[in-house]
C-alpha positions in Angstrom: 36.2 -28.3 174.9 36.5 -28.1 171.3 39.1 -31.2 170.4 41.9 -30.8 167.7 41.9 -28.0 164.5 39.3 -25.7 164.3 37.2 -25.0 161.1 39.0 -22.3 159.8 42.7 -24.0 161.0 41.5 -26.7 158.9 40.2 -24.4 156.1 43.9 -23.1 155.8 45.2 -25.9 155.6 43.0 -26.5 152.7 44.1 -23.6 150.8 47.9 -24.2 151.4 47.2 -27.6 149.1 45.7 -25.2 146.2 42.0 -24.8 146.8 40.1 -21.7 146.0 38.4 -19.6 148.0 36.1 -16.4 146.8 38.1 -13.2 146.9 35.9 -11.4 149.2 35.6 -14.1 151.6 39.6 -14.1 151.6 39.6 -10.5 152.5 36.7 -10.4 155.1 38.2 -13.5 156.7 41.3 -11.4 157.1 39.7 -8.8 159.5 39.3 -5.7 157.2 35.8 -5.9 156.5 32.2 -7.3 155.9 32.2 -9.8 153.1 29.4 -6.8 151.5 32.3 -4.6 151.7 35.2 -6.4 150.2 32.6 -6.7 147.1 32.3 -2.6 146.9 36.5 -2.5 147.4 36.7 -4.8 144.6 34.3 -3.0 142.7 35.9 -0.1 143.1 39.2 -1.2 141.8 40.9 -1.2 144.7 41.6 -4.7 145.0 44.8 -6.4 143.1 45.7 -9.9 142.5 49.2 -10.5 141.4 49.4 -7.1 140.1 45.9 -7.1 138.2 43.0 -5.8 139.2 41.1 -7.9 141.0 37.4 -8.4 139.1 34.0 -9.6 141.0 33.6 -12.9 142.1 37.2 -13.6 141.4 39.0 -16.8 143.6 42.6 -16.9 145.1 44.4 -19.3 146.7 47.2 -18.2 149.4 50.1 -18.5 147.3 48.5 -15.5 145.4 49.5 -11.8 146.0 46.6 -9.9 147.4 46.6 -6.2 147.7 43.8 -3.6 149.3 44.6 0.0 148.6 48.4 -0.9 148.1 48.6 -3.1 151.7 49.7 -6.9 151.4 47.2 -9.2 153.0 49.1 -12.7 154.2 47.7 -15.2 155.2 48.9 -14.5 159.0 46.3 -11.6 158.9 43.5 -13.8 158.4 40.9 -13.1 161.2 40.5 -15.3 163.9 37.7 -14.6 165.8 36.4 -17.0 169.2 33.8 -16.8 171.7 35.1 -18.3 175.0 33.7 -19.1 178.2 36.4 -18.0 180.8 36.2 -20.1 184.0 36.6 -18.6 187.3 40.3 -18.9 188.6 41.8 -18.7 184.8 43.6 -15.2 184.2 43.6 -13.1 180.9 47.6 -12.4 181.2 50.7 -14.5 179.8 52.7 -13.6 183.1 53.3 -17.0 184.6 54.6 -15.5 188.1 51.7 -17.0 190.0 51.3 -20.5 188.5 47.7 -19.7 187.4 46.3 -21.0 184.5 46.1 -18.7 181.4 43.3 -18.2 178.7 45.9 -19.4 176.2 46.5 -22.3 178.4 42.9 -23.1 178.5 42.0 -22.9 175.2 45.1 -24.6 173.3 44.6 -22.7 169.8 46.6 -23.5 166.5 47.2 -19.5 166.4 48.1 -16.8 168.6 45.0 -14.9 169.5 44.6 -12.3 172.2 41.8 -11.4 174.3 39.3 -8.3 174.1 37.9 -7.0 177.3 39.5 -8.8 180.1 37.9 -10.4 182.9 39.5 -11.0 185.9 40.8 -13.9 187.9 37.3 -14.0 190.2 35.1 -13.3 187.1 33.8 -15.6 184.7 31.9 -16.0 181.1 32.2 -14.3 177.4 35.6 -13.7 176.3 36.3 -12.7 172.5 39.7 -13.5 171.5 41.4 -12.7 168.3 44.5 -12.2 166.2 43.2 -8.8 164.3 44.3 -5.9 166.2 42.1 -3.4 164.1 38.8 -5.0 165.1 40.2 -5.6 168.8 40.7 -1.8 169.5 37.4 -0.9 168.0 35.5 -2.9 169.6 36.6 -2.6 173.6 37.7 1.3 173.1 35.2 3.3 175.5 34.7 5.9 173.6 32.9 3.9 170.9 30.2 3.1 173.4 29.9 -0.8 172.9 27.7 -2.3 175.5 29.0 -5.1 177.4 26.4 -7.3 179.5 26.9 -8.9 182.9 24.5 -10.8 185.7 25.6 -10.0 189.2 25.6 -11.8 192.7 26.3 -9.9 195.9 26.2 -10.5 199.2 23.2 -8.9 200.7 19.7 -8.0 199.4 19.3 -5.3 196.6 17.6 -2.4 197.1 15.9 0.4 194.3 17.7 2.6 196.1 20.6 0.7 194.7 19.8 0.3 191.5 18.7 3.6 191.3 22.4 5.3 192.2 24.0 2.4 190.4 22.6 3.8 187.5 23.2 7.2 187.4 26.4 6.8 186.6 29.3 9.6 188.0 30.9 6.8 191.0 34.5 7.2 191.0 36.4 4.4 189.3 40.5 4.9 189.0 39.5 8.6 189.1 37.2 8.3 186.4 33.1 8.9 186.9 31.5 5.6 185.5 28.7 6.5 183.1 25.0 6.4 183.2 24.1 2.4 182.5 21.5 -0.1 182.8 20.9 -1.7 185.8 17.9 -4.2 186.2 16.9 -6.4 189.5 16.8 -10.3 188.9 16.5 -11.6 192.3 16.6 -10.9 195.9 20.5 -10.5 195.7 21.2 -10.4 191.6 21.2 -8.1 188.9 22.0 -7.5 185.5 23.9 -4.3 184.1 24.9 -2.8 181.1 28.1 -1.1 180.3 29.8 0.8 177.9 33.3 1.3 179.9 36.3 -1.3 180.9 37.6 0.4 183.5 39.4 -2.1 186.0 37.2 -4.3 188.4 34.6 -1.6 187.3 31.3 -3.6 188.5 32.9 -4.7 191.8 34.3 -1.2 192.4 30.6 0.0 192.0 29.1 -2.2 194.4 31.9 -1.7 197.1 30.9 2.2 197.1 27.3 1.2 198.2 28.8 -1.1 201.1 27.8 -4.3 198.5 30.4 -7.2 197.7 30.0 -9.4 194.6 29.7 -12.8 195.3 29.5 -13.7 191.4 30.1 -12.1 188.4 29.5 -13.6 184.7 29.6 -11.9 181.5 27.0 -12.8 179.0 27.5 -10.5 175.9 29.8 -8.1 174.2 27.5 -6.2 171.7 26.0 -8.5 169.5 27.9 -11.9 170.7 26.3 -13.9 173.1 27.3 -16.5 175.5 24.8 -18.9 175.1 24.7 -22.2 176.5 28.5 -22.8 175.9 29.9 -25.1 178.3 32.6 -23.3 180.6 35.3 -23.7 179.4 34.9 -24.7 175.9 35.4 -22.0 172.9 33.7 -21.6 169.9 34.2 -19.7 166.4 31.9 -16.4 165.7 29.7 -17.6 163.0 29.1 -16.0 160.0 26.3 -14.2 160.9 27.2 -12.9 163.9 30.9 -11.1 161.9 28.9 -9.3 159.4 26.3 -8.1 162.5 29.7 -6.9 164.3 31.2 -5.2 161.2 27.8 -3.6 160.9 28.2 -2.3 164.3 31.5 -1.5 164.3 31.4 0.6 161.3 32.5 4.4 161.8 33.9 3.0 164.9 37.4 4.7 166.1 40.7 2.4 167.5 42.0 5.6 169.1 42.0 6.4 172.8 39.4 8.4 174.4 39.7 10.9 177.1 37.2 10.7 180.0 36.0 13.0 182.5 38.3 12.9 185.6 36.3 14.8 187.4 33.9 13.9 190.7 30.7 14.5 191.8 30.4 16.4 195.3 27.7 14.4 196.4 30.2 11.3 196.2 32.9 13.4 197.3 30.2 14.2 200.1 29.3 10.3 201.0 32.8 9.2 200.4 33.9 11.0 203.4 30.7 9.9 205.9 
């Protein structure tokens, strides 16, 4: 695991001493856009620094007032954004009824962050934690379509005939129909599938309607963000290049709730009651 203050923990640190730091990078880094587009807001002369307009390629430091469209950015709004490989057996939850071992716990981070897309205790693999609400609920709301990858295990041999209905979407979930997703054979008893829904021990849920249990279940990407060959366990910071990606993807994306279809399909009605 990643010993002691991270990059941009240290990087703040930095800044509380006096150094400069590009204007746009100050802005991106606090969650509201792509470095590309903190340049057009500045640009545009929406951008104020101490009460002046802010002018291209300007530097702050964070004992500077910085204003976009009239809204105070602080230095508590800078984005943190991690990659982490959940263990099995750690929970994404604070509640410390149980005596189980937290995210937070695992992880030790200078700042508060919070996860996106939870897995559960059994399940294992990419996390995304941050402290930027904005970016969290675009990302993980369902109705923006954001595909989340996972390899599966189960307990018995799969079948086309699997995959094939696995696929199709419409299995009821928490009274929702799952959607149409991708669903490829790996070995005699794995898989890998594609999602654009969170709904609650979704992929488990799935299998259990075809008479399949899952025996393992890691995650290996949320959109653009990879797990790589991060040790479990550890975390890392979302390089550069992989934020402005995300922004890029994210753009036009809504943080409001979406409705689904809460209606079933009478052919699972049908084999729900054989």
């Amino acid at each position: 695991m990643e010993q002691g203050k991270s990059r941009l923990a240290q990087e703040f640190e930095k800044r509380e001493k006096g150094q400069l730091v590009r204007l746009n990078k100050y802005i991106s880094e606090a969650g509201l856009c792509s470095r590309r587009e903190a340049d057009r807001l500045i640009e545009a002369g929406r951008v104020q620094v101490d009460g002046k307009t802010a002018v291209p390629g300007q530097k702050v430091s964070d004992n500077q007032e910085i204003l976009v469209d009239g809204k105070s950015i602080s230095k508590e709004e800078e984005m943190v954004l991690l990659a982490v490989n959940k263990p099995r057996g750690v929970v994404c939850t604070t509640d410390k009824r149980w005596g189980d071992q937290t995210v937070e716990e695992l992880i030790h981070y200078p700042k508060r962050v919070f996860y996106m897309g939870r897995l559960d205790k059994d399940s294992e693999g990419l996390l995304l934690m941050t402290n930027n609400g904005e970016i969290l609920n675009k990302m993980m709301r369902a109705g923006n379509y954001h595909e989340k990858e996972y390899l599966v295990r189960v307990n018995r041999p799969v079948t086309e005939a699997f995959l094939s209905e696995m696929a199709k979407g419409g299995i009821p979930v928490q009274e929702q129909q799952t959607r149409p997703c991708k669903v490829e054979k790996t070995g005699e008893r794995t898989f890998r599938i594609i999602l654009t829904q969170g709904l609650n021990r979704q992929i488990r849920r799935m299998c259990e309607y075809f008479g399949y249990q899952v025996v393992k279940l890691k995650r290996i990407r949320i959109m653009n963000i990879m797990l790589g060959d991060l040790p479990t366990g550890s975390y890392r910071e979302i390089s550069r290049e992989e934020q402005e990606e995300l922004y890029r993807r994210i753009q036009g994306s809504s943080n409001q709730p979406v409705r689904e279809n809460r209606g079933r399909r009478e052919e699972w009605k049908k084999k729900d009651s054989e």
